[in-house]
N, C-alpha and C positions, 0 to 999 in steps of 0.2 A: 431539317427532317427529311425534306425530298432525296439531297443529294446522298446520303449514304442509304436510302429507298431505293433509289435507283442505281446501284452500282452494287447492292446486296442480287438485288434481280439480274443485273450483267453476267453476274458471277454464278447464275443458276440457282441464286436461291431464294427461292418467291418468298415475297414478303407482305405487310397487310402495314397501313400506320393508324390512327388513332392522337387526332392532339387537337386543343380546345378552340373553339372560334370559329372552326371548317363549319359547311352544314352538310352534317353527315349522320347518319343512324349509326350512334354506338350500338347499339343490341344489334342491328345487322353486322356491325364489324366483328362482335364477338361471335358471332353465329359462323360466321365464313370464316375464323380462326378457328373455330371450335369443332366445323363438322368437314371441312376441305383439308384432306391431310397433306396435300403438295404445302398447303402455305406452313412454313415452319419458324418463321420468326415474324412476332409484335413488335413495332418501333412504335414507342408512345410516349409523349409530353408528360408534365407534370397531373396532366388530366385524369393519367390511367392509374394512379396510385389509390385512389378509392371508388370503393361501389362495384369493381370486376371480381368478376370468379372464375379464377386462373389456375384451379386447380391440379385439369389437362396437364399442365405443365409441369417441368421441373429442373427448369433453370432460370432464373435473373441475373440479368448482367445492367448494375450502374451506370452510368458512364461518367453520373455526374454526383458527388453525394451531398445530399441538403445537409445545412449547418446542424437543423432540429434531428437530431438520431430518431425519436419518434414515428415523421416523417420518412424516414428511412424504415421502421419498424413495420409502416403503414403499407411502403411498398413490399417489402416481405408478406405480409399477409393478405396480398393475393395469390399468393403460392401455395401458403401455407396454411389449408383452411381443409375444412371437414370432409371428404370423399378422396384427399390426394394419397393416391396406392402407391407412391414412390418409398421406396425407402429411404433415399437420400436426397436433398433438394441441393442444390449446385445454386450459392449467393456468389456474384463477381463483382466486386468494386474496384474502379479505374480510379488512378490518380496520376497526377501528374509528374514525374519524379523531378524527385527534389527541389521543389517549390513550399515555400514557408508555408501558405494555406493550405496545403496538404498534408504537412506533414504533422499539425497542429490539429487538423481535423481527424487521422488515422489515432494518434494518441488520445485524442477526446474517447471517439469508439473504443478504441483498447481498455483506456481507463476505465468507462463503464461499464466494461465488458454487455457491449448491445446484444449479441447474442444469447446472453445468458439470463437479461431482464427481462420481467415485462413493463410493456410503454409506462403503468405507475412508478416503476421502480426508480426508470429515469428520469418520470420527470421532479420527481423528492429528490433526487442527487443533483440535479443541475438547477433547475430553476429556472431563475432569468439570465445564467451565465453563458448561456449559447449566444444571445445578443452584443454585450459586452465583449467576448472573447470576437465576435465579427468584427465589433466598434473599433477593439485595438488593433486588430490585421489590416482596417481600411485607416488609420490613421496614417497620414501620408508626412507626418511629422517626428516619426520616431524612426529609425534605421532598422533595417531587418533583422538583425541581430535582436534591439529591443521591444517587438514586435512578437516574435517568436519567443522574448524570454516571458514578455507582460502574461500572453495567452496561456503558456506553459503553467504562472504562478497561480490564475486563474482555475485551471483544468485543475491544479494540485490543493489548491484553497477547495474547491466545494467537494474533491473527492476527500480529502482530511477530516472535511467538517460532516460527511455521512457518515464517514467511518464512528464518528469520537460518539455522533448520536447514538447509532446503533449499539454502540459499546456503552452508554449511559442508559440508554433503556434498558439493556439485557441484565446490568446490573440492578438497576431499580426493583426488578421483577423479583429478585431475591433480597432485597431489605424491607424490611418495612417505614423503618426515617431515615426515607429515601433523602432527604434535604440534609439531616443531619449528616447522612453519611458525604455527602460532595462538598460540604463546608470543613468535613475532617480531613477527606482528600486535599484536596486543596490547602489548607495551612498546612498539613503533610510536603505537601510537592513544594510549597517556599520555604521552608524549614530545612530540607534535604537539598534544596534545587536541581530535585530530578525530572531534568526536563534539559534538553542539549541547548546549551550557552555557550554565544560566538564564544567567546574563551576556548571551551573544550573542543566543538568544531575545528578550531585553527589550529589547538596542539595535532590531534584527529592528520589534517592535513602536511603539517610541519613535520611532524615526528617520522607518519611514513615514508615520504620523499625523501628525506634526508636517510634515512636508513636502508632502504629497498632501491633508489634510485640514482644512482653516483650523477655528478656533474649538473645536478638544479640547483638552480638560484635561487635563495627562500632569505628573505631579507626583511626587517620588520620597517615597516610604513610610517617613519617617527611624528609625523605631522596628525596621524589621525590612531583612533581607538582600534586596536583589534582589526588590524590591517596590515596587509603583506604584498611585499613584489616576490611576483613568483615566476621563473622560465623555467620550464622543464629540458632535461636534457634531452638530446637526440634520442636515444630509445625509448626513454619516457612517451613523450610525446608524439610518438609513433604509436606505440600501444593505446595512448588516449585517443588519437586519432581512429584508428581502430575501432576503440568501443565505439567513438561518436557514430562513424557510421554505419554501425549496425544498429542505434539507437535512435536514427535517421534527426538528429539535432549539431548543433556547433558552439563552437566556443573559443575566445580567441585564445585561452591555453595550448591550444593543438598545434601551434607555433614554435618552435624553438627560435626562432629570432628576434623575441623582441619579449621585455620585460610586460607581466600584466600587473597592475592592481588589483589587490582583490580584497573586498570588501566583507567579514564575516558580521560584522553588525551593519544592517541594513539604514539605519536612524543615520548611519556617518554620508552617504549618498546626498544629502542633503546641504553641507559643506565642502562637497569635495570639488576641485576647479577643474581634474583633469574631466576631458571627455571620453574617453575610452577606461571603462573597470568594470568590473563583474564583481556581483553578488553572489556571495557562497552561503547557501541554508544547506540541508540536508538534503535534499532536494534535486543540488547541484550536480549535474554530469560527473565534476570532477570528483566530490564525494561519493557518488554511485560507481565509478571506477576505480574509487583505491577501493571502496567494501568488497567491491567482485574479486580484486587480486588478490584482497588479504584470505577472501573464503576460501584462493585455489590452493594455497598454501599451508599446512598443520600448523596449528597454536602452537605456539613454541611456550616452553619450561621455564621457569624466572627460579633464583636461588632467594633465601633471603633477606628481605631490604628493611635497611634503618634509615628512619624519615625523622628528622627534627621540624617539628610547629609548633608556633608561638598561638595559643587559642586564647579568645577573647572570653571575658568573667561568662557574658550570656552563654555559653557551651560547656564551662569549664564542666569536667566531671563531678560528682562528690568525692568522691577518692582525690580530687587536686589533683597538681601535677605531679610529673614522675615519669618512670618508663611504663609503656602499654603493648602487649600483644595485641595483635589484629591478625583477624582471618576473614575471606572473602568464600562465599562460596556463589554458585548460579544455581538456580534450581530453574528445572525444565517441566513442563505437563502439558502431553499431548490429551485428546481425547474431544468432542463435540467442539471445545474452545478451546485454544493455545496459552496457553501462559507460561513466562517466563520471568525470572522476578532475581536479582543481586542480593545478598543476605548478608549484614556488615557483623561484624563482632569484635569486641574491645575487650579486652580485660586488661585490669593493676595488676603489674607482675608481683609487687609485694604486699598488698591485701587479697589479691584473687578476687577484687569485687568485678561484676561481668557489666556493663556499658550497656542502659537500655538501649534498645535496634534502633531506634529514632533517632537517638545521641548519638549511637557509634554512627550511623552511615552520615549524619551531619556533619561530624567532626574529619570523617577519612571521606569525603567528599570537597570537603575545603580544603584538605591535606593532600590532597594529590595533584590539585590543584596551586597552592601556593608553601609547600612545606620544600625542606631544602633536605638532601642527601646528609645525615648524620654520621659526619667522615672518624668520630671522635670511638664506632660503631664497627667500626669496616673489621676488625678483630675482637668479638665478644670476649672470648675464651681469656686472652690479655687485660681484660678491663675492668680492674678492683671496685667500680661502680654497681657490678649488676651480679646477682647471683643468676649463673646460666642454668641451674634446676629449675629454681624459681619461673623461669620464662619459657623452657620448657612444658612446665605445670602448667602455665596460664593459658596456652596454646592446646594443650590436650583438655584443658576445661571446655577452651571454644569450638573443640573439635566434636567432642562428647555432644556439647549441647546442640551444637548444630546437626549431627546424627538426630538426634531427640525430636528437635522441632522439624527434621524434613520428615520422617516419620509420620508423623502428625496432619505435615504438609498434603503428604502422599494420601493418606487415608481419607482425608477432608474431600480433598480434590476426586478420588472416585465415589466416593458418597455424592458430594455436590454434581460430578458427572453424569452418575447414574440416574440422580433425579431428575436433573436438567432434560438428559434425554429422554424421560418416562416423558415427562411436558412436551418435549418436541411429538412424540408420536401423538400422544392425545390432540395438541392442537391438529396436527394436518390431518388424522382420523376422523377429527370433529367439523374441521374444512371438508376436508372431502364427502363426508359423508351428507353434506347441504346440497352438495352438487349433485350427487349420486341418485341421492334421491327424488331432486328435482327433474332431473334428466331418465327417472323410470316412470316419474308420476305421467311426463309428457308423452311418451314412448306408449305408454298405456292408451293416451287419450286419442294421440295419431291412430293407434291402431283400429282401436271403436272406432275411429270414424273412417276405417280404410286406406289410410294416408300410408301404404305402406313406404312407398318411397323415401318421405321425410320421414320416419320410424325409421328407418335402415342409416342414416343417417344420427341421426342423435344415438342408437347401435354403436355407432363406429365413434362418436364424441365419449361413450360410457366405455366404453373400451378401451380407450385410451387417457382417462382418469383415473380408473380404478389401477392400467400399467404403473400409470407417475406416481400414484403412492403408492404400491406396492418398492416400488424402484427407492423411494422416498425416505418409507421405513428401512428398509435394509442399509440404506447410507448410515440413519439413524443407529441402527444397531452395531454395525463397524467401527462409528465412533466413541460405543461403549465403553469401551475396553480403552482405558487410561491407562498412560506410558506415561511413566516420570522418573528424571536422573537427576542427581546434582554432581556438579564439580567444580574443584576446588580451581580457584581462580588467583588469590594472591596469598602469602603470608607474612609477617615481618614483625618489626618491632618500632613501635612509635613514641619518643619522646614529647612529652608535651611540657612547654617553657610561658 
């Protein structure tokens, strides 16, 4: 503390310090920061983070950032407290560059977005994972690489597990058998298996590379499940290299010299001999850089495809086998909540019966996943098997119906918007107005008793409440106004054997 004390004041600029164990009058220190305008910078210990009022001011500069973001939250609010007339506060945190515990600790912040909570908010999203995320960085037994990947799964496991809450409460709030309904979800999601499986992951990875990126090596793993050696080629992996460091993490893919293992089921790590392989979830660097190139690019147009699948009695349809249209659509809704949701649809080309959604998207989810190109297909027009009006029909049946039910979709969804947000206003109306009132009731009482001072103060707290919901509702009512599109995503024709 002394020496950068003393070479601030070499430099001409007086300074004041404050840190614990000295015997020293804090209140004198903050008096002589407070009322000596030569002295213009605080150097203080972990001491100064509570109990001062720092208002005067309007900059903090870190130098060092505690694991607990709260503690961090607690040094911002002595900046940021009741009588500060700045318009803008100036937060600087120091880190180290390019060092694994910082760069684990910047993504913690980021992820929680510190700024944007309050101390509750972060401590429901982390818990006890600020300790554990330490535990694995001081583990002097893992390699930096798995160090940085343990802490990363960590930071992404408890922000997942906020998000899925928050998204089951918000739903809850609008069923009423709340229970029944996540038991129906749920046999829904393993029925469908909508839910990303190393399988589709590794197509996900396989499919782009080889397509988008000439000269990688993508070769399947024969010894283990749902595993691949992968070297990217020179350009490749300049690009990937690239993201990495602007996403300030690593990964041994950013090599072109040398093959990696890569592991999309996580359970295979456990039998594996080699010492060098990465774990690919969704999660993974390397899948957050194909998603960003695929988005810089337009969706490209697909023509129509014939799929042959062998389906098991449990899925078969009622209609049996035969030939089947299939159509995909995406249906999109912005408004207070996002949703976004894939629409499967099946019809018999020669009964026209239509494939309940649950069935269809079952069956053309195990189909695109293990069904084989129907070469017998590749000329309809040619093939005394199929009447092509017929398939045509079945196709403008799923088209019809799928107009019908996004219709539906659309209306539901601003109905359901519109009221959602009627609740959002009432609740923060109904918050604010506990505050509102408590803070005139006191205002009242300061002032009977002449306290104008703190009166002018709790002034400036009611003023700045009554802004944030103001500011609060109008977000609310921006998000009134519901946007929703669909499109068309695949079409074709499905034999089922």
């Amino acid at each position: 503390m002394f020496k950068p004390l003393y070479r601030l004041n070499d430099d001409g600029i007086k300074c004041i310090s404050m840190m614990g164990g000295v015997d020293s009058d804090k209140n004198q220190i903050m008096k002589d920061f407070r009322e000596d305008a030569t002295i213009r910078i605080l150097l203080s210990t972990e001491v100064g983070s509570e109990g001062l009022d720092l208002q005067f001011c309007d900059t903090e500069i870190n130098y060092d950032l505690p694991w607990n973001p709260m503690r961090l939250e607690q040094r911002i609010g002595r900046i940021d407290r009741i009588g500060q007339k700045a318009e803008k506060l100036n937060i600087i945190n120091l880190a180290c560059d390019d060092s694994i515990e910082d760069r684990v600790l910047l993504k913690l912040y980021d992820r929680i977005e510190i700024f944007k909570c309050s101390i509750g908010d972060i401590d429901e999203i982390l818990g006890k994972r600020v300790n554990e995320i330490a535990y694995v960085l001081l583990d002097k037994e893992l390699s930096d690489e798995e160090r940085e990947k343990r802490a990363d799964e960590l930071i992404d496991t408890a922000y997942i597990k906020q998000n899925r809450q928050k998204e089951l409460e918000s739903k809850a709030a609008n069923f009423q058998a709340f229970q029944d309904y996540i038991i129906q979800n749920v046999d829904e999601v393993k029925k469908t298996q909508r839910f990303v499986r190393s399988v589709d992951l590794m197509f996900y990875v396989k499919d782009y590379l080889t397509k988008e990126w000439q000269g990688c090596k993508i070769e399947e793993y024969q010894q283990l499940r749902d595993a691949l050696l992968i070297r990217l080629s020179h350009d490749a992996a300049r690009s990937f290299s690239n993201f990495l460091q602007k996403q300030g993490t690593t990964s041994q893919l950013r090599l072109d010299t040398q093959d990696v293992l890569c592991l999309f089921d996580s359970t295979q790590r456990e039998i594996i001999r080699k010492k060098f392989f990465e774990i690919i979830t969704y999660s993974h660097p390397l899948v957050k850089w194909i998603t960003e190139e695929r988005l810089k690019k337009p969706t490209s147009s697909y023509g129509c495809s014939s799929i042959l699948f062998k389906c098991d009695k449990s899925t078969l349809p009622t209609s049996g086998k035969g030939m089947y249209a299939y159509f995909i659509q995406q249906w999109e809704a912005k408004g207070f909540k996002k949703k976004k949701e894939l629409k499967y649809y099946l019809c018999h080309i020669e009964t026209q019966e239509v494939v309940c959604p649950l069935l269809a998207e079952e069956i053309l989810s195990k189909t695109f996943v293990s069904g084989k190109s129907n070469l017998r297909w590749q000329n309809a027009l040619e093939n005394e098997n199929v009447n092509i009006d017929d398939a045509y029909d079945a196709l403008d049946l799923l088209k019809n119906k799928a107009d019908e039910e996004f219709g539906q979709f659309e209306n539901d969804f601003e109905i359901g918007n519109k009221d959602f947000c009627e609740q959002q206003k009432m609740v923060l109306r109904d918050t604010a107005k506990r505050k509102i009132d408590q803070l005139r009731e006191t205002i009242a009482q300061l002032r009977v008793n002449g306290n104008e001072k703190m009166a002018t103060l709790n002034q400036a707290q009611l003023d700045a409440v009554e802004k944030r919901l103001d500011g609060r509702l109008s977000d609310v009512d921006l998000k009134m106004h519901a946007r929703c599109q669909n499109d068309d995503i695949c079409v074709g024709l499905l034999e089922i054997v």
